[in-house]
NUBAKOL-770177 format. One record per residue (C-alpha): residue in three letters; x, y, z. Coordinates in nm, 4 decimals. Layout:
  vodo        xx        yy        zz
   ALA         X         Y         Z
...
END
This chain:
  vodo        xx        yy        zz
   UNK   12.4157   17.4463    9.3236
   UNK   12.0482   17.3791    9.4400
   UNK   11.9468   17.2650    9.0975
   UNK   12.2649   17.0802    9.0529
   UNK   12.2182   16.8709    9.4094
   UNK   11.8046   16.8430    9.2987
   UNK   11.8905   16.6703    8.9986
   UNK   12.1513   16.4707    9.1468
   UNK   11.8948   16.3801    9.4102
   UNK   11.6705   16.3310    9.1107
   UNK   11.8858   16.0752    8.9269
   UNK   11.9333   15.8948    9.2534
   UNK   11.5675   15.8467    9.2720
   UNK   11.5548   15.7121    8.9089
   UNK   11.8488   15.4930    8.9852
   UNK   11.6501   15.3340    9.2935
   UNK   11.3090   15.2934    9.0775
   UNK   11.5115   15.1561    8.7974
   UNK   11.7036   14.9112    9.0493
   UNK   11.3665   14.7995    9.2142
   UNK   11.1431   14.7848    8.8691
   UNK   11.4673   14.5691    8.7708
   UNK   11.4414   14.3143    9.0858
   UNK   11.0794   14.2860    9.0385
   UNK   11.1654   14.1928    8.6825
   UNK   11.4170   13.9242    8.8069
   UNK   11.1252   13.8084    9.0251
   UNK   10.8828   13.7795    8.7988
   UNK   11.1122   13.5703    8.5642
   UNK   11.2139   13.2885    8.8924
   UNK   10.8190   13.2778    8.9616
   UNK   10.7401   13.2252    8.5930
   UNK   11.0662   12.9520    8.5820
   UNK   10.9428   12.7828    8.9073
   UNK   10.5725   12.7699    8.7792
   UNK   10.7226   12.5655    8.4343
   UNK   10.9384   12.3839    8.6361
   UNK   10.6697   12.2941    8.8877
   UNK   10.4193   12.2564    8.5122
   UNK   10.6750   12.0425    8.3889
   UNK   10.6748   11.8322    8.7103
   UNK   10.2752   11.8058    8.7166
   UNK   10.2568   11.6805    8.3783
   UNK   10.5548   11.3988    8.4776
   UNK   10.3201   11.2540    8.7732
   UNK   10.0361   11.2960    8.5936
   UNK   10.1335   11.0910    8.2656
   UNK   10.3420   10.8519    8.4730
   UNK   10.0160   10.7990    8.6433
   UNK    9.8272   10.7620    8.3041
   UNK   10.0761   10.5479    8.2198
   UNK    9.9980   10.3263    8.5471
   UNK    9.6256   10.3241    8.5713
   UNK    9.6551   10.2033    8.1519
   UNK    9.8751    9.9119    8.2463
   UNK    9.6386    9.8160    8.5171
   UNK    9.3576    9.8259    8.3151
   UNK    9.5455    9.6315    8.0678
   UNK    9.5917    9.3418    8.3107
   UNK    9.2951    9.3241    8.4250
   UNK    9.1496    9.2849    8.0784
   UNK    9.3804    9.0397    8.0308
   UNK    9.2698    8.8468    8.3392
   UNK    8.9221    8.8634    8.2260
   UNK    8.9901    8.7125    7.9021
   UNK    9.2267    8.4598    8.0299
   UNK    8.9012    8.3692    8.2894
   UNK    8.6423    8.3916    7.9762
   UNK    8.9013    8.1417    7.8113
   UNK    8.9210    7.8777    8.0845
   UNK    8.5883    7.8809    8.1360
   UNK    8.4955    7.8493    7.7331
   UNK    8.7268    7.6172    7.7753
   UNK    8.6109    7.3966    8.0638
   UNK    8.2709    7.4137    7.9359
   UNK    8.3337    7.2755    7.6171
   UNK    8.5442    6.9851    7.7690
   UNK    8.2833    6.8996    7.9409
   UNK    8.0229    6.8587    7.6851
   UNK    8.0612    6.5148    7.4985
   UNK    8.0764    6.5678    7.1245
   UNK    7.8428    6.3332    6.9167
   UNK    7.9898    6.3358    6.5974
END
């Protein structure tokens, strides 16, 4: 009967490990899916930003040519051509 209630104890024991080796499992999976999720999220701000800081970039280029242009341009209207 003493062996019988040890092992039951035993089992019980197991059980629990099993249970808490389980939720420490389940744990470890929601912090691996909230540190994609929050990857995931990181790499959306970050490319939007690319994204951003390009199309600035872009306009101001443009602006610099357009400037470069008016000024080729205003320089050569005002030089008389002799031809």
């Amino acid at each position: 009967m003493v062996a019988a209630s040890r092992e039951k104890s035993m089992a019980l024991v197991n059980l629990e490990e099993s249970s808490e080796e389980a939720t420490w499992r389940g744990n470890a999976e929601n912090v691996k899916d909230d540190l994609n999720g929050l990857d995931k999220a990181v790499s959306a701000v970050l490319g939007q930003r690319t994204i951003e800081r390009n199309q600035l970039l872009v306009t101001i280029a443009k602006s610099k040519f357009t400037k470069n242009r008016d000024d080729n341009n205003s320089v050569i209207q005002l030089v008389p051509f002799n031809g």
